[in-house]
N, C-alpha and C positions, 0 to 999 in steps of 0.2 A: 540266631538273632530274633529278635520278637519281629512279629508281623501289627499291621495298623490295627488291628484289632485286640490285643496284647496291650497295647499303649494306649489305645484311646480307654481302655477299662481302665488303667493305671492313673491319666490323668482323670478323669470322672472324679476317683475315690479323694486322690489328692488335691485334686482343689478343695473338694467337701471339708478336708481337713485344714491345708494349712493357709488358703485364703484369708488376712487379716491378719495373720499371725505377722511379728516383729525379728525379725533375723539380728544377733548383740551379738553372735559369736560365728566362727569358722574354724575347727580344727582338720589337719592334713594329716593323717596316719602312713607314714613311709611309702607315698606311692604320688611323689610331687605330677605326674604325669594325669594323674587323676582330677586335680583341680588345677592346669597348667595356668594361673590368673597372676596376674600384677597384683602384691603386694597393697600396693598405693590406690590400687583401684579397688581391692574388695575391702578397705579400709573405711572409704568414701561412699564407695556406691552398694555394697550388701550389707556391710553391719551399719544397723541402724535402720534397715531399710525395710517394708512392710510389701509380704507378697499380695499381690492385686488383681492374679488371675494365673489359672495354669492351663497353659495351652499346647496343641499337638500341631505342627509339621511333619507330615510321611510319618515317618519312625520315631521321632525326633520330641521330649519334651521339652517345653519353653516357661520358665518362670521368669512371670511380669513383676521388677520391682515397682515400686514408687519413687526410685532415684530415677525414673526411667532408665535402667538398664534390665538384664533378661539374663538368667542363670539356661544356659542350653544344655539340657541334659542329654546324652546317648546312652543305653544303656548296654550296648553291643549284645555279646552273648550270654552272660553270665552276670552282669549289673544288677543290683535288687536295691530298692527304697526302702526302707523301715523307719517306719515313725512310732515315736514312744514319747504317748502325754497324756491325755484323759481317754483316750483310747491306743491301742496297740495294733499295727498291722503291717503286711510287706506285702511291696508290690517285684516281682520280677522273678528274679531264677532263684527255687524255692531250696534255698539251701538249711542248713539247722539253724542258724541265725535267725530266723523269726522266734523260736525256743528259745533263744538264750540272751544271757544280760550283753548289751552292747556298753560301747562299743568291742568288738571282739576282733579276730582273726584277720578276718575278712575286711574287714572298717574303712573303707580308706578316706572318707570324709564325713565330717559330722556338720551341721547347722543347729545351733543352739537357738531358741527363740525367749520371749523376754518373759513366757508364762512359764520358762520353765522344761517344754516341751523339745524335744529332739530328730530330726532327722538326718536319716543314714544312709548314705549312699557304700555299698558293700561288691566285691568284685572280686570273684576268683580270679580271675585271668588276668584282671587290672586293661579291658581294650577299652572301658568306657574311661565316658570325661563329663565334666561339668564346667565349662568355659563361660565365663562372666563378657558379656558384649553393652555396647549401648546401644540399648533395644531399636533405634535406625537403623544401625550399621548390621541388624539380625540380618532381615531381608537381602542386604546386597554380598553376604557371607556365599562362597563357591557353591555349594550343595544346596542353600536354598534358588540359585539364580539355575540352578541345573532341574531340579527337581519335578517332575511335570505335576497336574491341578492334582489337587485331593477326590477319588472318586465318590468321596458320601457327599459333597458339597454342591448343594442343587443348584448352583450355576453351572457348575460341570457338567457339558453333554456330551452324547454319544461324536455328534461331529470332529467336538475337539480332541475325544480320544481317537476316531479316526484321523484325524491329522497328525497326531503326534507319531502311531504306528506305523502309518505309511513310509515316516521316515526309517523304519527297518525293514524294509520289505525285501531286502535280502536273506532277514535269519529268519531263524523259525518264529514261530507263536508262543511260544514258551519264554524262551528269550527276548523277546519283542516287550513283554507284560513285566517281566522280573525286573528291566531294566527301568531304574525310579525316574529317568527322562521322560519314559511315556505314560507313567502314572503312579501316582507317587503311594506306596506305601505297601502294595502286594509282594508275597513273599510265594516260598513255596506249593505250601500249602493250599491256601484261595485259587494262585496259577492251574494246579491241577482240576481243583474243582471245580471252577470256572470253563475251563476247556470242556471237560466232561460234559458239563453242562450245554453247553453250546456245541455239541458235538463234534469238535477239532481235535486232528492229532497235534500234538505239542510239538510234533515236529517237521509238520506242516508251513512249506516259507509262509510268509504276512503277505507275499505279490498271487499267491494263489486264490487267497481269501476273498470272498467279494462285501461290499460293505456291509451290506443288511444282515451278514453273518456277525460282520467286526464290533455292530450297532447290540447285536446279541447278545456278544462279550461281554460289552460293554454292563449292561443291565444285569446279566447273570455276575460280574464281578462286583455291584456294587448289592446286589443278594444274597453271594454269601458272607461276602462283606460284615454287612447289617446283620445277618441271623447269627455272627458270630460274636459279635459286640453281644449282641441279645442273651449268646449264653455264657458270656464270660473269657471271652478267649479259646483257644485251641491249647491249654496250657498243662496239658498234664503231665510231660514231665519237665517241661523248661521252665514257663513262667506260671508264675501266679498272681490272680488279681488282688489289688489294694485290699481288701479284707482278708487275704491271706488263702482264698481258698482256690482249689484248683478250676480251669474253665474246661466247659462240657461240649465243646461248639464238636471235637474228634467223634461223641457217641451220634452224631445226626451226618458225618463227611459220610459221601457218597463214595469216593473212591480211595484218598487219601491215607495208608497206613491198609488198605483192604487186599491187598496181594493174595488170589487163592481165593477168594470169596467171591459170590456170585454179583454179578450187574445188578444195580436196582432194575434197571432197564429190561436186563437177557438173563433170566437165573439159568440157566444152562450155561454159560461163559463165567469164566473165572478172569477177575483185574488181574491184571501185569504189572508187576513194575519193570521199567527201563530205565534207560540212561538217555536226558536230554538237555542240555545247554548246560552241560557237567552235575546234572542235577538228580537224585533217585526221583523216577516220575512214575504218576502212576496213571492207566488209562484201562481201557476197555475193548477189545479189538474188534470188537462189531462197531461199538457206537464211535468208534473215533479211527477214519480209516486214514491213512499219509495221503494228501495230497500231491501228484506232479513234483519236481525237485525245485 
């Protein structure tokens, strides 16, 4: 599944694109599950309608109509965008489909706009959806009432991620962070690097931790955060960014995918991977020692 950083390059590219654009059409290619919408309602409230902003929740695209309603896009594991008009590009799981004429194989929904212009929503697997809401009723949607603050969003402080963690202070650290109640949008990937960074084992409980370490976290997760937005995503072989190209943020990870490879930190010591909150993890055995049970 993409991580926030994956998705925030995705929507960057696509608003650049289809902001202003006029939505006349909706075609559903054999995967009704994909655009699960009322009839009646994408009749009224998306054709005809002009998008007015594309925004990000955790993982989670949001297209602003002008009907006031919100196209919520997930792109799960395998989801990709493709747009084809005065320029050509896909954003997400980089399959041949950005090569080839759409709609194809893959297709399972299309947006016709009134220049002419198309987007494609494509999905091996078919877990992703595009659900039409009115854009009120987004906000009070299950996942967004669950979902804890966004960590790039400078209201967000270190305090309130310490409050949210503490309510796991029975699991580990790893677990504590993946899970989108305590903040909304880290995946695996960042969880690891982050830890590293802050030198905690992952699987270390959160009631061990003392704040000023949690405060750490904190800022070391919204760094690599940032420097991964910076280089495009971590996407080299799942997703790829709205211009179609691969993201470079894995040639700069510290530890991540590095098993057998020396510590930035201890070039004498080789990363590990393990197994923690069902997760391949990867750490460092000096810099990140388990704390107490």
């Amino acid at each position: 599944m993409p991580e926030l950083p994956e998705v925030e390059t995705i929507r960057a590219s696509l608003a650049r694109l289809v902001v202003g654009k006029q939505v006349v059409a909706s075609t559903v290619y054999d995967s009704p599950k994909s655009f699960p919408n009322d009839p009646t309602a994408v009749a009224h409230f998306l054709h005809g309608a002009t998008i007015t902003a594309v925004e990000r929740r955790a993982k989670v695209l949001l297209i602003r109509l002008s009907t006031n309603y919100t196209l919520v896009v997930h792109l799960k594991m395998t989801g990709q965008l493709l747009f084809v008009g005065e320029e050509r590009w896909g954003g997400g799981h980089p399959n041949d489909s950005f090569l080839h004429e759409l709609p194809d194989r893959l297709t399972r929904v299309a947006l016709t706009f009134a220049d002419g212009a198309h987007l494609y929503f494509n999905d091996l697997r078919k877990f992703g959806w595009m659900k039409l809401y009115p854009t009120p009723e987004v906000a009070q949607l299950s996942f967004m009432q669950k979902v804890g603050p966004e960590p790039l969003d400078p209201h967000t402080t270190a305090a309130q991620f310490i409050t949210r963690i503490r309510r796991r202070n029975g699991t580990t650290m790893k677990a504590a962070i993946l899970d989108q109640t305590t903040i909304a949008g880290v995946g695996n990937i960042y969880a690891d690097e982050s830890l590293w960074m802050t030198q905690l084992h992952p699987a270390t409980r959160v009631r061990m931790v003392d704040d000023e370490q949690l405060a750490a976290l904190f800022a070391h997760i919204r760094q690599v955060l940032q420097l991964s937005i910076d280089k495009g995503g971590s996407t080299d072989r799942n997703y790829v960014d709205a211009e179609g190209k691969k993201g470079s943020y894995l040639a700069f990870a510290q530890v991540f995918r590095r098993e057998g490879q020396p510590c930035p930190r201890h070039p004498d010591v080789e990363i590990m991977k393990i197994r923690v909150a069902g997760r391949g993890t990867h750490i460092c055995p000096v810099c990140q020692v388990k704390v107490g049970e």
